[in-house]
KOLGU-4560 file (N, C-alpha, C; in nm, 3 decimals, padded with zeros to 5 digits):
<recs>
<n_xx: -03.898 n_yy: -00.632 n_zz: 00.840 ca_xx: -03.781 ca_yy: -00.547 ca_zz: 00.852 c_xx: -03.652 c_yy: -00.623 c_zz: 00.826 mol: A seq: 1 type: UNK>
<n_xx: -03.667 n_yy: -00.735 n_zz: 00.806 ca_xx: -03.564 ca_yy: -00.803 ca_zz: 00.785 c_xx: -03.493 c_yy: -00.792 c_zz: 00.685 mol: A seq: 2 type: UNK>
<n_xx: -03.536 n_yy: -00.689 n_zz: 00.562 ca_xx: -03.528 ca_yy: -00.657 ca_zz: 00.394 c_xx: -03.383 c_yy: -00.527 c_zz: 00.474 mol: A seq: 3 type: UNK>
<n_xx: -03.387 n_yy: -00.491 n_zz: 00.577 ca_xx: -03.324 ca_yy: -00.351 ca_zz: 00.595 c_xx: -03.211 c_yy: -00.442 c_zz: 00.656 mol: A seq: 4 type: UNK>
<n_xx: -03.175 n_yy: -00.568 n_zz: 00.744 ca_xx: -03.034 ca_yy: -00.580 ca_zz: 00.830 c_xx: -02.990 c_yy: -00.657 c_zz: 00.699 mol: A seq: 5 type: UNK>
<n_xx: -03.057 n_yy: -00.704 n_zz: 00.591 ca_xx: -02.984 ca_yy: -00.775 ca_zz: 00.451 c_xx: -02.903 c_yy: -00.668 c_zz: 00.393 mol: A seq: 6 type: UNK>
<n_xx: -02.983 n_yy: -00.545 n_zz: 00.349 ca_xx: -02.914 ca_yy: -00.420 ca_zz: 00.294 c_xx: -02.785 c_yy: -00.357 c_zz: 00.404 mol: A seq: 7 type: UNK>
<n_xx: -02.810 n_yy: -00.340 n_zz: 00.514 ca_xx: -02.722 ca_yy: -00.299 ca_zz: 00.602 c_xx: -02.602 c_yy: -00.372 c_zz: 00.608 mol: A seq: 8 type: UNK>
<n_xx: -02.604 n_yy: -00.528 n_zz: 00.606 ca_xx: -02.477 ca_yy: -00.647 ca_zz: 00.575 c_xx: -02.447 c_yy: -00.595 c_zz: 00.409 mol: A seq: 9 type: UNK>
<n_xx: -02.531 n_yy: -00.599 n_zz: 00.364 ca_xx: -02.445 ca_yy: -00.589 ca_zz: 00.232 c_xx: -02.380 c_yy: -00.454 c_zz: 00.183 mol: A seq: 10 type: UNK>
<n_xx: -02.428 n_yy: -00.347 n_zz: 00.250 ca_xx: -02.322 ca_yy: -00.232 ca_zz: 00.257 c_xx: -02.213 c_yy: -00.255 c_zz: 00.313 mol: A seq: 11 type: UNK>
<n_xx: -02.218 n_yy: -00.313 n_zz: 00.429 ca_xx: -02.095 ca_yy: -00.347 ca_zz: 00.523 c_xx: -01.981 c_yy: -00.351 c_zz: 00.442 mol: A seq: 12 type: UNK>
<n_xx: -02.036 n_yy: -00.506 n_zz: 00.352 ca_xx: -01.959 ca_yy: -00.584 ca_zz: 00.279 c_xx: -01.859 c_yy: -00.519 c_zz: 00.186 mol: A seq: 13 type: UNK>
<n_xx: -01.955 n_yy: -00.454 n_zz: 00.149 ca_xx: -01.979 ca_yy: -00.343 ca_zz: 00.036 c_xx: -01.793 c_yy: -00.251 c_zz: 00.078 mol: A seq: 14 type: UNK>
<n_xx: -01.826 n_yy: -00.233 n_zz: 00.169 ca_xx: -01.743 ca_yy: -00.085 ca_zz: 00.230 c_xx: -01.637 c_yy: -00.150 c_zz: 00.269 mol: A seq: 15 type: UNK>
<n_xx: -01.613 n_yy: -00.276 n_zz: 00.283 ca_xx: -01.519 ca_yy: -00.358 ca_zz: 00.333 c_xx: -01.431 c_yy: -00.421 c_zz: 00.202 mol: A seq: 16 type: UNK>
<n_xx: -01.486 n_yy: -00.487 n_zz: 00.103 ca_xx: -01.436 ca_yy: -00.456 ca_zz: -00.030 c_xx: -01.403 c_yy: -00.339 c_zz: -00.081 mol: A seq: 17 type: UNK>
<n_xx: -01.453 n_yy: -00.232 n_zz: -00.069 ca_xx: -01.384 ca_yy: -00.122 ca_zz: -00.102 c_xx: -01.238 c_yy: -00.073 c_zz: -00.048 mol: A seq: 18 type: UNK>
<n_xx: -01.232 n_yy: -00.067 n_zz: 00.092 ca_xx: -01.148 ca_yy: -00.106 ca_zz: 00.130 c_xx: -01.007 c_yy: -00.184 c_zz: 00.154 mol: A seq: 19 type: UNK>
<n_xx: -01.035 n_yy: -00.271 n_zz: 00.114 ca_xx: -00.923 ca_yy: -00.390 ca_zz: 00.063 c_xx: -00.904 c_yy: -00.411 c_zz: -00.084 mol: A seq: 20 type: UNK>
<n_xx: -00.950 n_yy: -00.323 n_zz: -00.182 ca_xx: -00.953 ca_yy: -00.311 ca_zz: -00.292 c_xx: -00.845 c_yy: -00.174 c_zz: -00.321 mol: A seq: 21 type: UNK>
<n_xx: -00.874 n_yy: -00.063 n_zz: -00.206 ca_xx: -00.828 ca_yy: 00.052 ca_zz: -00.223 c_xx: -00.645 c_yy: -00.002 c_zz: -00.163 mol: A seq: 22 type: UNK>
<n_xx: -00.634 n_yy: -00.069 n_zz: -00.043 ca_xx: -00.538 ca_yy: -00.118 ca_zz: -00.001 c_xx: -00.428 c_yy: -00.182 c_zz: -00.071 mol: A seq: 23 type: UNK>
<n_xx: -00.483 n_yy: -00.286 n_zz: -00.167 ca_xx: -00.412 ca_yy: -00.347 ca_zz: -00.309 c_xx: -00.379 c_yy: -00.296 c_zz: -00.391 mol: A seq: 24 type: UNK>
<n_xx: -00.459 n_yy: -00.177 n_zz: -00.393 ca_xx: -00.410 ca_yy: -00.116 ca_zz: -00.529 c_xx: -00.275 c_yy: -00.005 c_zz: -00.498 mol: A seq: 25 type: UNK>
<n_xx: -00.274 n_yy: 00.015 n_zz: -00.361 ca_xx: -00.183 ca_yy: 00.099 ca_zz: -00.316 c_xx: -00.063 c_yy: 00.019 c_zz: -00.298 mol: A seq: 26 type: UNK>
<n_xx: -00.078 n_yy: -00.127 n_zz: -00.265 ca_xx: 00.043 ca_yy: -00.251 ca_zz: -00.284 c_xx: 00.077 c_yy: -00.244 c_zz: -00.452 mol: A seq: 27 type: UNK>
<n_xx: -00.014 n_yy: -00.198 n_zz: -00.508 ca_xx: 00.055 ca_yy: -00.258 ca_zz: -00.643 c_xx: 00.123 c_yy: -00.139 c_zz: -00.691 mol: A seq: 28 type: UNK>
<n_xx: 00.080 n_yy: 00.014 n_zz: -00.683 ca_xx: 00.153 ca_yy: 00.104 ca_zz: -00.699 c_xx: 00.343 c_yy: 00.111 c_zz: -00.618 mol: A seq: 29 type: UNK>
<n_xx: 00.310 n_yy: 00.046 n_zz: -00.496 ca_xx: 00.423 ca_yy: 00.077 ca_zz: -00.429 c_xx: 00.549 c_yy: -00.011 c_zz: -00.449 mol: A seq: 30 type: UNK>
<n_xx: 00.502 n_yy: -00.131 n_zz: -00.523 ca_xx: 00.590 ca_yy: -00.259 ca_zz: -00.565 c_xx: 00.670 c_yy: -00.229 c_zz: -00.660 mol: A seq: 31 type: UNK>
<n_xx: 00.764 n_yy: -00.327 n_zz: -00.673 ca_xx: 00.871 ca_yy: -00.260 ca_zz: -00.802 c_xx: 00.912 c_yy: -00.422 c_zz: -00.831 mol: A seq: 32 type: UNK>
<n_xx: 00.920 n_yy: -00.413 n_zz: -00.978 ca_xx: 00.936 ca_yy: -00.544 ca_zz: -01.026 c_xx: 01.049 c_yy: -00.523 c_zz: -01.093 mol: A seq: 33 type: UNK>
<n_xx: 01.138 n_yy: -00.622 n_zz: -01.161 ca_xx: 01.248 ca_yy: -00.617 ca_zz: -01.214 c_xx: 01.292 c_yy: -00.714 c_zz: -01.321 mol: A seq: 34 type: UNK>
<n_xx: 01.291 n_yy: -00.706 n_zz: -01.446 ca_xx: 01.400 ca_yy: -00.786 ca_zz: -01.586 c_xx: 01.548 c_yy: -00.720 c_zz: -01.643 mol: A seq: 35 type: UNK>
<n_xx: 01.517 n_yy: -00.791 n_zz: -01.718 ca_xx: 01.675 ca_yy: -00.770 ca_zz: -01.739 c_xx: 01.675 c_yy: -00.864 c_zz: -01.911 mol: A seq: 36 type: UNK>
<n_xx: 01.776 n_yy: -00.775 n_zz: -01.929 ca_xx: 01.777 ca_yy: -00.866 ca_zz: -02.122 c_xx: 01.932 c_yy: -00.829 c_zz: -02.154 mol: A seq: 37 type: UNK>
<n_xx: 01.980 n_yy: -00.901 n_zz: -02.242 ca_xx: 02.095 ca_yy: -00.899 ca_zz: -02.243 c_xx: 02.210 c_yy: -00.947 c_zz: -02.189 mol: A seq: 38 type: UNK>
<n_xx: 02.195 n_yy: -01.031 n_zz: -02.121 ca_xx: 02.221 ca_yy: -01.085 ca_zz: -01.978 c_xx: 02.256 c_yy: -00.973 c_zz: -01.866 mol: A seq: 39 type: UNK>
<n_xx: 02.131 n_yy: -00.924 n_zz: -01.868 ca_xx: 02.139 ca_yy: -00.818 ca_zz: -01.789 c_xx: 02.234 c_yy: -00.690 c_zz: -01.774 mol: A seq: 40 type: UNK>
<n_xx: 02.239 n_yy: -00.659 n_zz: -01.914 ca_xx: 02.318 ca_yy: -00.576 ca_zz: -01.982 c_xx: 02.203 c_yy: -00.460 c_zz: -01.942 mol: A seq: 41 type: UNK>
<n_xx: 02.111 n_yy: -00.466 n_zz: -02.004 ca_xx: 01.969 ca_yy: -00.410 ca_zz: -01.954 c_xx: 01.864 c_yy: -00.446 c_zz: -01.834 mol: A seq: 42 type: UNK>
<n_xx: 01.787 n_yy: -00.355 n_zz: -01.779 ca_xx: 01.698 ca_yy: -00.375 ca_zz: -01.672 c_xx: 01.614 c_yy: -00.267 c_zz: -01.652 mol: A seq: 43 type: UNK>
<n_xx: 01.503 n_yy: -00.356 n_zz: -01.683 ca_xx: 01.411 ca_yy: -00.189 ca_zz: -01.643 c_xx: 01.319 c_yy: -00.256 c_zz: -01.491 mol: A seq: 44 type: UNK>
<n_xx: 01.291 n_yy: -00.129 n_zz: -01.459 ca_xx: 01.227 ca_yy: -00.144 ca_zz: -01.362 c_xx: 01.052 c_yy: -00.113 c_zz: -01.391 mol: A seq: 45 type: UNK>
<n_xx: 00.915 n_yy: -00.162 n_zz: -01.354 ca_xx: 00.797 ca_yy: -00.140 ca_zz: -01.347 c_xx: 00.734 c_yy: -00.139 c_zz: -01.159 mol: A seq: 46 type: UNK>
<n_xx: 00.627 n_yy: -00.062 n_zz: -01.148 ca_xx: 00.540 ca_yy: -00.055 ca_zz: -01.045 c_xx: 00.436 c_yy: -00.181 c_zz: -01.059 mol: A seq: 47 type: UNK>
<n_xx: 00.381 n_yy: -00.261 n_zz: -00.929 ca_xx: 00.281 ca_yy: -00.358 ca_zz: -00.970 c_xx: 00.165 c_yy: -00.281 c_zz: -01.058 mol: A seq: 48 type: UNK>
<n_xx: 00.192 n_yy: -00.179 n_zz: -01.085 ca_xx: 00.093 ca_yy: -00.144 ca_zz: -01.205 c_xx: 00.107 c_yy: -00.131 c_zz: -01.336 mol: A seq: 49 type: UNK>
<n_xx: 00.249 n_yy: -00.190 n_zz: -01.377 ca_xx: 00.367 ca_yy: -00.183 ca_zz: -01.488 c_xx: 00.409 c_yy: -00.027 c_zz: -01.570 mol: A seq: 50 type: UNK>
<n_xx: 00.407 n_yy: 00.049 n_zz: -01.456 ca_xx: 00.480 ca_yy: 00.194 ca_zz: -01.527 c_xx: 00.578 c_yy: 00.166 c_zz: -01.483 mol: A seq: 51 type: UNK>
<n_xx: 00.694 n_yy: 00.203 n_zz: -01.582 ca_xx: 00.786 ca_yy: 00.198 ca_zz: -01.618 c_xx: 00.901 c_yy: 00.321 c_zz: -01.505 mol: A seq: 52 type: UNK>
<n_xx: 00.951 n_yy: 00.294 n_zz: -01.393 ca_xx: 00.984 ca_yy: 00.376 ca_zz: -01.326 c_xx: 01.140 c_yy: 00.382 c_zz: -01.310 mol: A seq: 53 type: UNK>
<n_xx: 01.189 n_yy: 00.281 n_zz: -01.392 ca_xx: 01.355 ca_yy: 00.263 ca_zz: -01.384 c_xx: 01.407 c_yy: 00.204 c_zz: -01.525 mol: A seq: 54 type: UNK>
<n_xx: 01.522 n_yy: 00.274 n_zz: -01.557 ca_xx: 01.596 ca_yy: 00.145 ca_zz: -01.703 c_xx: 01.731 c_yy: 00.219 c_zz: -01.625 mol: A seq: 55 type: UNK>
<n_xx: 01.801 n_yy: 00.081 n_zz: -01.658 ca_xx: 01.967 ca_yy: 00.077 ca_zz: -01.605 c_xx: 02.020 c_yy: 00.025 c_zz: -01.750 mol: A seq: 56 type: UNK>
<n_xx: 02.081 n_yy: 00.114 n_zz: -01.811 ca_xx: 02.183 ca_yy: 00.047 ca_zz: -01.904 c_xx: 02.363 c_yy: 00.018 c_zz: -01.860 mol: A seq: 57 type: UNK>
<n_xx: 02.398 n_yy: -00.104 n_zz: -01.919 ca_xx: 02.533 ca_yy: -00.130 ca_zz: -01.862 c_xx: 02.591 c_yy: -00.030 c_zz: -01.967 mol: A seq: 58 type: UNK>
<n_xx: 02.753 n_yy: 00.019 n_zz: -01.924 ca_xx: 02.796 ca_yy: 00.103 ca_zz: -01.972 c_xx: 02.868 c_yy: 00.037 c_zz: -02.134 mol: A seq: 59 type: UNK>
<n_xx: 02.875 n_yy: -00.085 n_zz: -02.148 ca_xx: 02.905 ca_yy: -00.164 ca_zz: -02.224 c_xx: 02.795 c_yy: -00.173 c_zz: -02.350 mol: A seq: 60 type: UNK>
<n_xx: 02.716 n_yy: -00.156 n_zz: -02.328 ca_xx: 02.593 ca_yy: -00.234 ca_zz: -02.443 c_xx: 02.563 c_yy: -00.069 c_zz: -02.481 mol: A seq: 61 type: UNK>
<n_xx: 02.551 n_yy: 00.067 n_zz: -02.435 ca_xx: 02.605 ca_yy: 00.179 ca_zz: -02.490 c_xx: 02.718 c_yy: 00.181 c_zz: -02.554 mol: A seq: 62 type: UNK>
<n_xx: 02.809 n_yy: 00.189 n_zz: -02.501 ca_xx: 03.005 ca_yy: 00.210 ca_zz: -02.609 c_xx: 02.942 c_yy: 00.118 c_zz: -02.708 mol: A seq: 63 type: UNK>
<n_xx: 02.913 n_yy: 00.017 n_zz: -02.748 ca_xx: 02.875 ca_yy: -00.081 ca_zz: -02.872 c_xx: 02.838 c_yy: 00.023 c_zz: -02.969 mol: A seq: 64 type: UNK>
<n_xx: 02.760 n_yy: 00.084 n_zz: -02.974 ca_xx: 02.753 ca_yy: 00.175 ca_zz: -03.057 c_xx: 02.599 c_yy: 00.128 c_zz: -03.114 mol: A seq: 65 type: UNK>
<n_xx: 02.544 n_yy: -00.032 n_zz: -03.112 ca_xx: 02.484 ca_yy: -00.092 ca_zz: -03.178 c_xx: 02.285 c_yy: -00.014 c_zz: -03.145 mol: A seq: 66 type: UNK>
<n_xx: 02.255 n_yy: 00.081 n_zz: -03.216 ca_xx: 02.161 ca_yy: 00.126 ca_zz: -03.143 c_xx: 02.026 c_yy: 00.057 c_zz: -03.176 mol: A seq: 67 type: UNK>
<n_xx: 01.998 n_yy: -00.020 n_zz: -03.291 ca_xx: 01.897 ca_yy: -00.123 ca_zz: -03.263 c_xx: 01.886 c_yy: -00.200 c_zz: -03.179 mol: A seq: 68 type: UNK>
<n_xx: 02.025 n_yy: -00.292 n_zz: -03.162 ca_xx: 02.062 ca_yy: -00.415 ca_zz: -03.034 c_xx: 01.986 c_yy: -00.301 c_zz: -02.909 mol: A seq: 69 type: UNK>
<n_xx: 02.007 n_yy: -00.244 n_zz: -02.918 ca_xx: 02.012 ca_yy: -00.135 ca_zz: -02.759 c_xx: 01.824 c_yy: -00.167 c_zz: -02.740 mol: A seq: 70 type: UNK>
<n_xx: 01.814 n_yy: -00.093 n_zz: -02.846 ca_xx: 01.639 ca_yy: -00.084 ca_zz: -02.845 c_xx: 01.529 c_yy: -00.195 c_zz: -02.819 mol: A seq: 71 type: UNK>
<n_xx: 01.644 n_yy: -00.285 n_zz: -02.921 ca_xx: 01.528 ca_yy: -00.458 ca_zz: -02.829 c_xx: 01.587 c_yy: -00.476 c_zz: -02.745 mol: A seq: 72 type: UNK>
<n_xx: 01.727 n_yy: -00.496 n_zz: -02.673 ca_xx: 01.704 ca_yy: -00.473 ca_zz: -02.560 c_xx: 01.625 c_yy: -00.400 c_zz: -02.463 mol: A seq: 73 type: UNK>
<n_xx: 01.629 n_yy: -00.333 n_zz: -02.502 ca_xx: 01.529 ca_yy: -00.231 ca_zz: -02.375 c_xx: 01.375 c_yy: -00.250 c_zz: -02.401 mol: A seq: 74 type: UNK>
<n_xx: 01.332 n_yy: -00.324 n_zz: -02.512 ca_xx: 01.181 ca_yy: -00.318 ca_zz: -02.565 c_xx: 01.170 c_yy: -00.447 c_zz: -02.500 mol: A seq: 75 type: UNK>
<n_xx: 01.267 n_yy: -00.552 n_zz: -02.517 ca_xx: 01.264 ca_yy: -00.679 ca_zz: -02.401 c_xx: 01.222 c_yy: -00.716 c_zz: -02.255 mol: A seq: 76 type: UNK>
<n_xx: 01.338 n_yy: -00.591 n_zz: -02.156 ca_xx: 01.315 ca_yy: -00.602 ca_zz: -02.058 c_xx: 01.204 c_yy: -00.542 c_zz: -02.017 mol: A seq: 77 type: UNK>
<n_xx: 01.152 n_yy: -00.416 n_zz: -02.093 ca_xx: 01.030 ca_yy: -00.340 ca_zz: -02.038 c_xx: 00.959 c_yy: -00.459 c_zz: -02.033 mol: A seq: 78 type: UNK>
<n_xx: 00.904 n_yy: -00.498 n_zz: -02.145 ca_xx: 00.785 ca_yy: -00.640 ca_zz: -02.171 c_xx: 00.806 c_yy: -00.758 c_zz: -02.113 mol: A seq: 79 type: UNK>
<n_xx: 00.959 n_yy: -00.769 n_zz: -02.052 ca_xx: 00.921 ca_yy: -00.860 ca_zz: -01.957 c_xx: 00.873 c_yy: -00.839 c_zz: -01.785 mol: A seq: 80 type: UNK>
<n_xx: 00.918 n_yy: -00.724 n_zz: -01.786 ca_xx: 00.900 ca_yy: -00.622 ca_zz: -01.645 c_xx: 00.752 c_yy: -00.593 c_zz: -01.654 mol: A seq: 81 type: UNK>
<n_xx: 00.705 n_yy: -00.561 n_zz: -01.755 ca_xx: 00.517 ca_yy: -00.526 ca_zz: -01.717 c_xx: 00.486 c_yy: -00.700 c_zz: -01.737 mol: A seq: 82 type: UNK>
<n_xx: 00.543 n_yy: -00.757 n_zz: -01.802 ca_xx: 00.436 ca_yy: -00.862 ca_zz: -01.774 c_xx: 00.447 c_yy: -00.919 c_zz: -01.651 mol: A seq: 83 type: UNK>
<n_xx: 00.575 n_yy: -00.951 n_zz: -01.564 ca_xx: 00.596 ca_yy: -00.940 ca_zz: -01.404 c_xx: 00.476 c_yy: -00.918 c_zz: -01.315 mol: A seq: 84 type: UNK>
<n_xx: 00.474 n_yy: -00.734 n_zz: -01.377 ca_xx: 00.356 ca_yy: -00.668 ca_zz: -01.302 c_xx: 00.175 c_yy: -00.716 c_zz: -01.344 mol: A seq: 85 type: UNK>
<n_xx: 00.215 n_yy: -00.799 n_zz: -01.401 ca_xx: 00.037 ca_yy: -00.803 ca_zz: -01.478 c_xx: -00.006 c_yy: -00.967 c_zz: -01.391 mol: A seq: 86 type: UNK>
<n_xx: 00.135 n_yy: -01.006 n_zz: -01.410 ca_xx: 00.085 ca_yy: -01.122 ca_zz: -01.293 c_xx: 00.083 c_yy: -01.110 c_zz: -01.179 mol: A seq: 87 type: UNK>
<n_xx: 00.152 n_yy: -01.037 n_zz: -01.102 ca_xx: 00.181 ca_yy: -01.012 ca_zz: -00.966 c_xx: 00.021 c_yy: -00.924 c_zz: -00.939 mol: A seq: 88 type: UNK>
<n_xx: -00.031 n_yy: -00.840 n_zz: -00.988 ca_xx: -00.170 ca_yy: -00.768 ca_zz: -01.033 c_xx: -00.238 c_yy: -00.874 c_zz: -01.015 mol: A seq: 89 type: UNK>
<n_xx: -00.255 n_yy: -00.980 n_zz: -01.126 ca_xx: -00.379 ca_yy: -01.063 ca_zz: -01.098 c_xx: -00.313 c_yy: -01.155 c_zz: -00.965 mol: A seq: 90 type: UNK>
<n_xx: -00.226 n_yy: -01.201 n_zz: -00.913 ca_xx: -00.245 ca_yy: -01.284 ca_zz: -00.776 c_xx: -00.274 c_yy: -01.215 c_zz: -00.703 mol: A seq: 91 type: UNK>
<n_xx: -00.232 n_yy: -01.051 n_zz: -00.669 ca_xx: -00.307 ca_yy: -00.964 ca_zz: -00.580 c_xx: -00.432 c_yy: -00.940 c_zz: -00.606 mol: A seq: 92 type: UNK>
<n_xx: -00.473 n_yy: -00.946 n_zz: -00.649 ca_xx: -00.652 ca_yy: -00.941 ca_zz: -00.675 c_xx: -00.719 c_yy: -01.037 c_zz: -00.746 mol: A seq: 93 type: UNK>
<n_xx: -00.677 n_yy: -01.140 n_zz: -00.725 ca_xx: -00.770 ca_yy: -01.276 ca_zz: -00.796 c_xx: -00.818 c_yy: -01.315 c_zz: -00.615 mol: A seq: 94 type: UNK>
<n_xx: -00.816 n_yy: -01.337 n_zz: -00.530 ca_xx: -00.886 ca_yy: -01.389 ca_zz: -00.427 c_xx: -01.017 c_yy: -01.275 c_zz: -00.391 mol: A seq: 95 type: UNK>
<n_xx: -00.954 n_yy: -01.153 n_zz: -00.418 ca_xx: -01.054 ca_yy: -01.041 ca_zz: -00.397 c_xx: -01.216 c_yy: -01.036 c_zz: -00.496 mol: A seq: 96 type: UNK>
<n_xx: -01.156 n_yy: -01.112 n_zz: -00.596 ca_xx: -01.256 ca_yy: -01.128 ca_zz: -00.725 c_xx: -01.377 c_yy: -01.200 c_zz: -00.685 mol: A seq: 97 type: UNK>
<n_xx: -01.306 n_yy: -01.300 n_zz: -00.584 ca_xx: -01.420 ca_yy: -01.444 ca_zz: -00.574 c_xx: -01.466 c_yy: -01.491 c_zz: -00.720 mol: A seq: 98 type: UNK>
<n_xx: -01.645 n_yy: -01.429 n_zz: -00.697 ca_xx: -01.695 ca_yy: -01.478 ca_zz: -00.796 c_xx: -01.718 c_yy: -01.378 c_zz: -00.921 mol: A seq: 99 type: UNK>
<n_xx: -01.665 n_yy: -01.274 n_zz: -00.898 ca_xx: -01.689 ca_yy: -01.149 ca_zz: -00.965 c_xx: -01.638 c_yy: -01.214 c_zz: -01.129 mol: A seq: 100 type: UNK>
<n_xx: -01.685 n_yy: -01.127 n_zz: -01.273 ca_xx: -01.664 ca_yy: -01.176 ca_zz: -01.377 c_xx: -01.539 c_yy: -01.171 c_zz: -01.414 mol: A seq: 101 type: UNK>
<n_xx: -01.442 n_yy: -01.149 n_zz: -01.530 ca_xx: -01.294 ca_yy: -01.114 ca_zz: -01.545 c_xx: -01.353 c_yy: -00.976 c_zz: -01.560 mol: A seq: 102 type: UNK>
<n_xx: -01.210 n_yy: -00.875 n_zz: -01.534 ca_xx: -01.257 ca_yy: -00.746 ca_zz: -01.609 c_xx: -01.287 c_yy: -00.668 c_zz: -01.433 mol: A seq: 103 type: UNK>
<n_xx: -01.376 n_yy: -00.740 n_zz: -01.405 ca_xx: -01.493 ca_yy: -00.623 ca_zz: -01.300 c_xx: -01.386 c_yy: -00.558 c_zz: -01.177 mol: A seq: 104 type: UNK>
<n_xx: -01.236 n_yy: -00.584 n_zz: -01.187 ca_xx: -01.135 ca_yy: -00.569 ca_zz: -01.053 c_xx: -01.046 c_yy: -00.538 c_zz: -01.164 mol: A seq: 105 type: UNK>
<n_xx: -00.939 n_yy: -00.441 n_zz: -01.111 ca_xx: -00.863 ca_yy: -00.375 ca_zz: -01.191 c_xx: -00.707 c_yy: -00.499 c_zz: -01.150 mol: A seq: 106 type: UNK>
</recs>
């Protein structure tokens, strides 16, 4: 019977990773990361899940008139704002991984 308190621990486990998996992921939704380009002429904002939930333009880098400048700006800070979130993502869930493969943890 000893085949049944192995299975019973490893549900545990099981349900306990799920758990702290479901918990993180609700940290990473609720987080808000922040860049800026232009010398912070621009700033967008991302969720630790890198959606895009804020852009602040200064009122200055609009009047310019310059609407490409505008666009890498703003194509800047987004990409530096999700990548923020893509690291802040993997330090929140790289201890959770252990030994798990890449990929198998969101």
């Amino acid at each position: 019977m000893r085949g049944l308190g192995d299975l019973r621990s490893l549900m545990q486990q099981a349900q306990k990773l799920q758990a702290e998996l479901a918990e993180r992921k609700r940290k990473l939704a609720q987080a808000r990361l922040e860049a800026a380009s232009g010398g912070g002429m621009v700033r967008a904002v991302v969720t630790g899940e890198g959606e895009l939930v804020g852009l602040k333009l200064a009122p200055q880098v609009v009047a310019e008139g310059d609407v490409e400048m505008l666009e890498d700006l703003v194509l800047a800070a987004v990409r530096e704002a999700q990548a923020k979130a893509r690291e802040f993502a993997r330090k929140e869930m790289s201890d959770l991984a252990g030994g798990l493969p890449p990929g198998m943890l969101p």
